[in-house]
N, C-alpha and C positions, 0 to 999 in steps of 0.2 A: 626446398632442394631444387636446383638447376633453375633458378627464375634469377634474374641480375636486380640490377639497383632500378634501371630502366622500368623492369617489370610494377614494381613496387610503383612508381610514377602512378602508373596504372592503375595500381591497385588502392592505392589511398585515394584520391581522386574522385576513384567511382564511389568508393564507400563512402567518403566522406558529402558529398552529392547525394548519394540514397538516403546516408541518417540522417542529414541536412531536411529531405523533404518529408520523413517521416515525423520531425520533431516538427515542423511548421506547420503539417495536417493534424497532430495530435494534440499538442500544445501551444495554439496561434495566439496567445498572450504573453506567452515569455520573450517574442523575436521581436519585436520593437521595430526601433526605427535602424540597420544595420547602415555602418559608413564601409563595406565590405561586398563582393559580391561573387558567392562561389557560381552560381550559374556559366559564367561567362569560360572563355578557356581561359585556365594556366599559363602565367609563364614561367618558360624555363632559362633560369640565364648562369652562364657558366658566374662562379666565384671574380675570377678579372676582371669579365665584362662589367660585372656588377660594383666593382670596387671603382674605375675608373669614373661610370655616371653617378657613384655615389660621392666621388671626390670631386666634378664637374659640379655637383647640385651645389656642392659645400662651398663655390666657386672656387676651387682649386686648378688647376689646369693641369690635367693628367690623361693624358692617353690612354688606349687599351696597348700601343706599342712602348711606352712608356712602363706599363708595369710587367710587361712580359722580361724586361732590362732589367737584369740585377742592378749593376751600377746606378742605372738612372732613380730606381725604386730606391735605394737605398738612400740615394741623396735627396730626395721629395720626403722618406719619410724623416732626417736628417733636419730639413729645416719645418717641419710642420711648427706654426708656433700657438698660442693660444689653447693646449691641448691642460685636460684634465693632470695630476700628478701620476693618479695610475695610468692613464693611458700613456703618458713619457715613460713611465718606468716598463708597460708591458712591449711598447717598441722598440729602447733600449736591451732588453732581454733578449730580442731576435739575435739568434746564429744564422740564421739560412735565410734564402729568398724567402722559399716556401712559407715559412714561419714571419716574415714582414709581410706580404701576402693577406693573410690571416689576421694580422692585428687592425692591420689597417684596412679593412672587410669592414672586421668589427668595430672602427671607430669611425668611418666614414661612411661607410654602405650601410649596413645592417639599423640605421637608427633612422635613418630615409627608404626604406625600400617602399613605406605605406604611401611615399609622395614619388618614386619613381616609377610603378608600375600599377596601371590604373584604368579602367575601362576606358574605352574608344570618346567617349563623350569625357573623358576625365570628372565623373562625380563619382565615384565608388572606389577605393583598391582592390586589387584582386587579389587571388593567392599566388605566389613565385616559390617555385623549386631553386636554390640554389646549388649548382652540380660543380664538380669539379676541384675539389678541396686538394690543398696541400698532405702530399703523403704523411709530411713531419708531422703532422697534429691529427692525422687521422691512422692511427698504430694499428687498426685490425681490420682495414680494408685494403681490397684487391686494388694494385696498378690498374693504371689502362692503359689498354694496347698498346694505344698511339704516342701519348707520350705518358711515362713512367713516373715521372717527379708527379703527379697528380692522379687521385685514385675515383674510382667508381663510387662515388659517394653525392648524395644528396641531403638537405636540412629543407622542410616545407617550413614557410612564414605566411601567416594569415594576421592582414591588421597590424602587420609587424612585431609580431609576438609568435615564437618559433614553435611549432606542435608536433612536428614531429622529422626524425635523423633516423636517414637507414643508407646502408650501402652492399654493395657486394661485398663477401668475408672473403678475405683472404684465408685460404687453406691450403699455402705451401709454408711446412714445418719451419724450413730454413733463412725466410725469407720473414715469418713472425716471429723466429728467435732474435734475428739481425733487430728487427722494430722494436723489441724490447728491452736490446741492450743498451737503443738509443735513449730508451725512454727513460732506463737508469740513469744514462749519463745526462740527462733532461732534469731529473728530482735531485742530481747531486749538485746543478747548477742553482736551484732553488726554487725550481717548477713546481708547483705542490701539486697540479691535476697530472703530473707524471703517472704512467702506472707500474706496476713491479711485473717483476719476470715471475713469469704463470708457466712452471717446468710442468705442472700435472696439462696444463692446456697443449706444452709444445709433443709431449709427451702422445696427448689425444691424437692431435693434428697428423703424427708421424703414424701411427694406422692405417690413415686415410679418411680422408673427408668429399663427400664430392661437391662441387659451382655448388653454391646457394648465398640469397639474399635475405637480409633480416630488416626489419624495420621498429623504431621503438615509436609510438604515439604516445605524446601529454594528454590523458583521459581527463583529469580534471581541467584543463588546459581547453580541449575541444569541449566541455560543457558551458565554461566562461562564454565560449565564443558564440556556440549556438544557441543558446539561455539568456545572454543579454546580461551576462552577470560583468561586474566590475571589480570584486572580491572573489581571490580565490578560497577565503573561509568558506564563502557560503555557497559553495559547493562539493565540498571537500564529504565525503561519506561519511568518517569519521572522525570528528573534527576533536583536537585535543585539550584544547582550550577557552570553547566554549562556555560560559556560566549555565548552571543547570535550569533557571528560570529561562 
């Protein structure tokens, strides 16, 4: 309660630092050789920024003024060619900037972030905060301020594999019924990760809720990382399908 998405930055960061040195003083045979390096600082890079040099890397030529352009975005993502089936059909499916944004994050950016952001000496990657997420795909977090089509939300990637999503909650009643009904009319276009309208949540929210920030961490996810493991079976606590030999 009353801590933002910001806070959270914070707060994973450090923790994530302390386990880090606690698992390499107790257990210094599981850490290997890492291509990763949390010591160092974090970057933070808005969603855009990070779509643009992730389309630059792809040798595309895309500005950060480029994708802030509905038009312009729209006809870049229009002629991508050489793209995967799902990925044409997840582009195609865009209504909104926001939601082109967002695909094209995930098909250009997020599959290079371990080759875009990388210590000073370029031998390691580091961890990056991605901030700044499209409202459309982000249903239960707060606007920001400044500008509204984009909300207080962050996803940490480490190694390029994403461990952990948290944002400020949005806790105005009327403004998460509005996000739900979109999100209806999202599953009726044939979104399957739509979600449904939560009357017992909007219900909650009309009470009263006050600021607060949530954060979800991949535990088995940060063990892979820290453990040197390559398999997430073999980390998993209870694992389901293991042979009993």
């Amino acid at each position: 309660a009353y801590a933002t998405y910001l806070d959270q930055m914070d707060t994973i960061e450090a923790m994530l630092k302390h386990v880090d040195g606690a698992v390499r003083e107790r257990f210094p045979n599981l850490i290997g050789e890492r291509k990763f390096d949390l010591d160092t600082a974090w970057a933070r890079i808005p969603m855009r920024d990070a779509l643009a040099a992730g389309a630059q890397k792809a040798g595309h030529d895309l500005s950060r003024a480029a994708v802030d352009d509905p038009a312009k975005l729209e006809a870049f993502a229009t002629g991508l060619t050489r793209l995967e089936k799902a990925e044409r059909k997840q582009l195609d499916a865009c209504s909104s900037h926001g939601e082109r944004i967002f695909a094209l994050f995930e098909i250009l950016a997020e599959v290079r972030l371990e080759e875009l952001y990388r210590t000073d000496e370029g031998s390691k990657s580091i961890p990056v905060f991605i901030t700044d997420y499209p409202f459309e795909v982000s249903p239960l977090s707060r606007k920001n301020d400044d500008d509204p089509a984009f909300v207080d939300r962050f996803e940490l990637f480490v190694e390029g594999r994403e461990i952990a999503n948290a944002f400020s909650e949005l806790n105005d009643p009327d403004d998460q019924a509005e996000r739900f009904h979109a999100q209806l009319a999202r599953g009726e276009k044939g979104d399957e990760e739509a979600m449904e309208f939560d009357a017992d949540y909007i219900r909650a929210l009309s009470h009263g809720m006050p600021p607060a920030a949530g954060l979800g961490l991949g535990v088995d996810r940060l063990v892979m990382l820290l453990c040197n493991q390559s398999s997430i079976r073999d980390v998993l606590l209870f694992p389901l399908l293991r042979p009993e030999r």
